[in-house]
C-alpha angles and dihedrals in degrees: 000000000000077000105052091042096060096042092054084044087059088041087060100034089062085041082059098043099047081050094055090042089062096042091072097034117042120102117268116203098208127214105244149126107274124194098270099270107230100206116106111254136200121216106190126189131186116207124173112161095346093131092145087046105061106072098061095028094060094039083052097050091036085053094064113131127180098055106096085207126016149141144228120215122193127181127193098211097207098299132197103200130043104296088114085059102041092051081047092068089059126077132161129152091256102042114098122177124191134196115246123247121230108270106250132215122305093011128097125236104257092034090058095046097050088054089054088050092049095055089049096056132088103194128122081218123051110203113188119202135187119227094236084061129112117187119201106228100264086045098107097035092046094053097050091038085061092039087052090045093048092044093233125140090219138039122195096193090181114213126251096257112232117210129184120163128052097276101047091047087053100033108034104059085062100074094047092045100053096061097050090045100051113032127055102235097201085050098049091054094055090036093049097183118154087230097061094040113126118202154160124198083202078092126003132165131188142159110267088228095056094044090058097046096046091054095256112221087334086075095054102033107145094028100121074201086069083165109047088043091048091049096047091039086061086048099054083053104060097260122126135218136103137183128310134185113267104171097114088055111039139023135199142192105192096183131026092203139354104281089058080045097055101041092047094059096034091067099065116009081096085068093047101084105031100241137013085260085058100047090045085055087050094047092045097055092047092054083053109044100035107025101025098054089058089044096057090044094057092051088062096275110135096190082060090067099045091051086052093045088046090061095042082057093049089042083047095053097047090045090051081044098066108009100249134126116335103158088074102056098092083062109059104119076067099059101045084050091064083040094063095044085048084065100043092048084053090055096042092050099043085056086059104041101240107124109134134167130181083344101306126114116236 
């Protein structure tokens, strides 16, 4: 058991420095004043059955400064609540909103309506927003400040994650976390490969040029990872960018308890990995490197708790990082644990046909 102990400890202490290694180097977007950008730019938002989202959202995206023109782009994807009168008590000279066509056949729900936002808009720059989202007022500017400055055609500022209840405490830190603990961001940009692209459609800018010559969401239709497809399908194009920390300048809460938590996860973590095998071999690293490494350490193994506390050093970096949840880092080997059933769930739900999300079937 001594063994197995030390090689999972040298599993986690690459995790950690890999981790270090991306807290000093990943992109920050920075909350500051930017020279007013003259280009046009598109701000387009999908809402269906976001009612308690749309105050704060609109006020956010209205509040913009920096942009010298731009426009704001709802649209109201075929809701059954009162998004559509909520978004009627708004009105300013840029803000469009658009109702929502029928989806057709072989496309899913967001991706159709953010390709009918983007052939309504008229921006050089799309900027996709999620509804959850709240942008501080230099959110968009900066972004692009930072996007214009590293010469790429698309920007992922992914938001700092708020988490309130249990669960998400537990649960929400992890996604983040696994991408700043397992991929080399600096490397990733030069290498510029679609596997290696890291991305969140929270909060997702890109050219308008290179949008339209990728395929836009008409290239990735029926992908339930609408941001990770959209990202590597600008990749295999020709087009750079890659993820930056955005945690100064926009904030999101995904889910308000842990059904919606559940459900949300549980509809694509099944597309994650690629295969079942894919998501077995996951969910089987993660068993290793985060649940393992306690276990062994509370059978008498000391390597066991040097490879646990490994992984609560890397969980720590990346939540002072981004200012996002600490108090849940000792227990990680919890929350891979409801990571793992998540994609099992996903699994066991996509084999019987009951994905569903906002009353649409996946």
């Amino acid at each position: 058991m001594q063994n197995l102990a030390e090689f999972l400890l040298v599993i986690n202490l690459v995790i950690l420095a890999i981790t270090f290694l991306n807290t000093f180097t990943v992109r920050v977007v920075k909350s500051q004043e930017m020279p007013d950008l003259h280009d046009l730019v598109s701000i387009l938002i999908p809402l269906r059955n976001e009612s308690q989202n749309v105050p704060g959202l609109i006020e956010s995206v209205l509040s913009q400064k920096g942009l010298s023109k731009f426009e704001v782009v709802l649209i109201d994807d075929n809701s059954s609540d009162d998004t559509a009168a909520q978004i009627s008590k708004y009105s300013a000279p840029n803000l469009n909103v658009i109702s929502g066509a029928a989806l057709p056949d072989g496309w899913l729900g967001k991706n159709f309506a953010c390709y009918q936002l983007a052939e309504k808009a008229e921006g050089e720059y799309l900027v996709f927003v999620d509804a959850d989202v709240r942008l501080a007022p230099h959110a968009v500017s900066s972004s692009i400040a930072l996007m214009k400055h590293l010469d790429w055609d698309f920007i992922s500022p992914y938001p700092r994650q708020i988490a309130l209840t249990f669960l998400e405490r537990v649960a929400q830190p992890l996604l983040q976390w696994s991408w700043f603990a397992s991929l080399p961001l600096r490397l990733s940009e030069k290498l510029s490969r679609p596997s290696m692209v890291v991305a969140n459609g929270q909060f997702f800018i890109v050219k308008r040029a290179a949008y339209l010559k990728s395929g836009g969401h008409a290239a990735i239709k029926s992908e339930v990872l609408d941001d990770l497809e959209l990202g590597r399908t600008l990749v295999r194009n020709g087009f750079s960018g890659g993820v930056a920390d955005g945690s100064k300048v926009a904030n999101c809460r995904m889910y308000n308890n842990a059904a919606e938590l559940i459900e949300g996860y549980s509809k694509s973590q099944w597309r994650a990995f690629g295969s079942p095998f894919g998501a077995a071999l996951a969910a089987l690293i993660l068993f290793a490197s985060s649940i393992l490494p306690i276990t062994l350490g509370l059978s008498g193994e000391i390597f066991g708790w040097y490879g646990y506390f490994a992984l609560v050093a890397s969980r720590l970096l990346v939540a002072a990082k981004t200012n996002s949840v600490m108090s849940s880092a000792s227990l990680h080997p919890l929350s891979a644990g409801v990571w793992i059933y998540l994609i099992i769930l996903s699994w066991y739900r996509k084999s019987r046909g009951e994905l569903i999300w906002r009353g649409r079937q996946i």
